[in-house]
C-alpha positions in Angstrom: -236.8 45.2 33.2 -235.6 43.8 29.6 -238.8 45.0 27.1 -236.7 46.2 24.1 -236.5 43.0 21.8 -238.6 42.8 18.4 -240.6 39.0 18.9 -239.5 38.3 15.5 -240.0 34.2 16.5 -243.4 35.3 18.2 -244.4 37.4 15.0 -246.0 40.2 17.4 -244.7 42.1 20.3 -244.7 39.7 23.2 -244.5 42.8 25.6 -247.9 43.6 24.5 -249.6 40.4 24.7 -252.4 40.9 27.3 -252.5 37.9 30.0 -255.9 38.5 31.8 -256.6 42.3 31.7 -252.6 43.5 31.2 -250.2 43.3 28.6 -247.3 41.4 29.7 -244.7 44.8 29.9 -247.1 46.0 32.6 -247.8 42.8 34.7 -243.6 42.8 35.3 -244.0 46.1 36.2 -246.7 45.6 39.0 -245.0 42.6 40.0 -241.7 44.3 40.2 -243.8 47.2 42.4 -244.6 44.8 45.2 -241.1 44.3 46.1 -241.5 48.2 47.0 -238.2 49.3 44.9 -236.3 52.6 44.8 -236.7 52.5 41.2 -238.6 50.3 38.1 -236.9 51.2 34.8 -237.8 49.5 31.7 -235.7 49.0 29.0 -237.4 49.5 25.4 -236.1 49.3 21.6 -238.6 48.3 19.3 -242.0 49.4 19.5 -241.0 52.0 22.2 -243.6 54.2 21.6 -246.5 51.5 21.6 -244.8 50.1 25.2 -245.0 53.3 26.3 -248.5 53.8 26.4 -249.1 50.2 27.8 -247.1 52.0 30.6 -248.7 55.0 30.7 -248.9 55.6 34.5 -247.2 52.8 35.8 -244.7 54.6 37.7 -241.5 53.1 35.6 -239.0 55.4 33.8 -238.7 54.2 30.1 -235.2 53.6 29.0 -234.6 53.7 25.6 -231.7 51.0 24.5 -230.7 53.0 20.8 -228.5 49.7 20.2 -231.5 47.2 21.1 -230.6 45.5 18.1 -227.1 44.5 18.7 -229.0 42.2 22.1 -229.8 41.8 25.1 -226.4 42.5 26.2 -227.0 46.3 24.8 -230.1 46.4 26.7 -229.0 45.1 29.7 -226.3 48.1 29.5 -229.2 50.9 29.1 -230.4 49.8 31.8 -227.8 49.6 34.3 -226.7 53.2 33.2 -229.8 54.8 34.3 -230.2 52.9 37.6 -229.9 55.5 40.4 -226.4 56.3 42.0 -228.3 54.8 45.4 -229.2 51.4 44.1 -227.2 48.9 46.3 -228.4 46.2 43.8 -230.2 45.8 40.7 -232.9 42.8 39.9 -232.9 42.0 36.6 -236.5 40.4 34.9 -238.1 40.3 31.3 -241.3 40.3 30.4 -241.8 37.1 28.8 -241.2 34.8 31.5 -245.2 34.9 32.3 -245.5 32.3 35.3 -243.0 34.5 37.7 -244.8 35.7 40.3 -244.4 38.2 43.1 -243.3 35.3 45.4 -241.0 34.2 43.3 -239.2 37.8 42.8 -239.8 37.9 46.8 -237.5 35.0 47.7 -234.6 36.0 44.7 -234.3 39.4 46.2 -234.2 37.5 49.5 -231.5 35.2 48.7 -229.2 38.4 47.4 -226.4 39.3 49.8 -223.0 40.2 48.6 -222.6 37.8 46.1 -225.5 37.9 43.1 -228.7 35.9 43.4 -230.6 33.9 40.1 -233.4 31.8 39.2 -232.4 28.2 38.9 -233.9 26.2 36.1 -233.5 24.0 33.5 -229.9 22.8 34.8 -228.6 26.7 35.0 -228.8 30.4 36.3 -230.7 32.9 34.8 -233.2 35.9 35.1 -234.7 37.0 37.2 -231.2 37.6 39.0 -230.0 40.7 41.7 -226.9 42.0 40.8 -224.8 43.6 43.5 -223.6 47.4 42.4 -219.8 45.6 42.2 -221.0 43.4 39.2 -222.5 46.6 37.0 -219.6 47.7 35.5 -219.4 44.1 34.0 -222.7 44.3 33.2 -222.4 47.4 30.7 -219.4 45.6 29.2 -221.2 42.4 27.7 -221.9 42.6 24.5 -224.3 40.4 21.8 -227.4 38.8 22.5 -226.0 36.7 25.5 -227.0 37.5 29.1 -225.4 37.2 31.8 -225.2 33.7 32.7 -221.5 33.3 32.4 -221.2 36.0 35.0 -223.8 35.1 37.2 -221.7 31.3 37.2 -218.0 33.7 37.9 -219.4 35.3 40.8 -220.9 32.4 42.2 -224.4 33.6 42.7 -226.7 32.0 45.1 -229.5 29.3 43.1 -232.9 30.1 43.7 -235.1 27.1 42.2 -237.7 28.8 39.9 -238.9 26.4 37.6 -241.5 29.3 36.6 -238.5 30.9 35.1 -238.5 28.7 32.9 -241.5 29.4 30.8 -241.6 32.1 28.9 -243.1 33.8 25.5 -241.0 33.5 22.4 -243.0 31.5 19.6 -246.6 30.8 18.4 -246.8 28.1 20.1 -246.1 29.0 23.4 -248.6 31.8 23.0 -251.1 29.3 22.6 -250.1 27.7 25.9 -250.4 31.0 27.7 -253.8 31.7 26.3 -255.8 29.4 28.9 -254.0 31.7 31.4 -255.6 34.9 30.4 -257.8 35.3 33.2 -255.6 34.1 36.0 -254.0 36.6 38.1 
């Protein structure tokens, strides 16, 4: 799970923003927890420490990104070095796309077989996605603050239609549009 950006466009860490009685770092985790994983890591940067405690006995091993700065490519990287040496696959997710549910995460893991699996939206691929173990070493070799779209397109992943993917958290004004959701679950 991607938590290790700054907000700077939001002005406030966006994996802190409570939607109903959870900040947003630790709704992805419980979410991510249904699919009943080997293993929930959660890649920080800034504001580790304050992430942290909103994590504070979730069950997910923090990851610290020390190049979080350079992107998401750099967290992306931390991350896939500390999945365990059993993992078959990897799903990726951030916390800011706030309308994923379970279900959703449910039928991407589903549509993974040997070729990668992402949420569909907006005319491309994107996260959530499952990488198969064969795509990691390309993973940890991306660098910037691109994903990995381009690579999810070369390896011809399988399109799961998420439109949910679609929304996420990254300005003021979308945090407005979130706040009516506050007390859904």
């Amino acid at each position: 799970m991607l938590a290790a950006g700054a907000s700077r466009r939001l002005g406030r860490p966006k994996q802190l923003v409570r939607l109903g009685p959870e900040p947003l770092v630790r709704r992805a985790v419980r979410l991510a927890a249904t699919l009943q994983p080997l293993w929930i890591g959660v890649v920080v940067g800034a504001r580790a420490s304050r992430v942290a405690a909103a994590l504070a006995s979730s069950g997910a091993e923090l990851i610290l990104a020390r190049r979080w700065r350079e992107g998401l490519a750099a967290s992306l990287a931390a991350g896939v070095r500390r999945a365990p040496p059993q993992a078959r696959r990897l799903l990726v997710l951030t916390v800011d796309q706030w309308q994923v549910s379970a279900a959703d995460l449910r039928r991407l893991v589903a549509a993974a077989g040997p070729n990668p699996a992402a949420a569909a939206y907006g005319g491309h691929l994107g996260v959530p996605a499952v990488f198969p173990r064969r795509l990691w070493p390309a993973l940890r070799r991306l660098r910037g603050d691109r994903g990995a779209r381009a690579l999810l397109e070369r390896a011809a992943a399988t399109a799961v239609a998420m439109s949910a993917a679609a929304v996420d958290l990254d300005t003021p004004d979308e945090l407005v549009r979130l706040r009516p959701q506050r007390h859904r679950r």
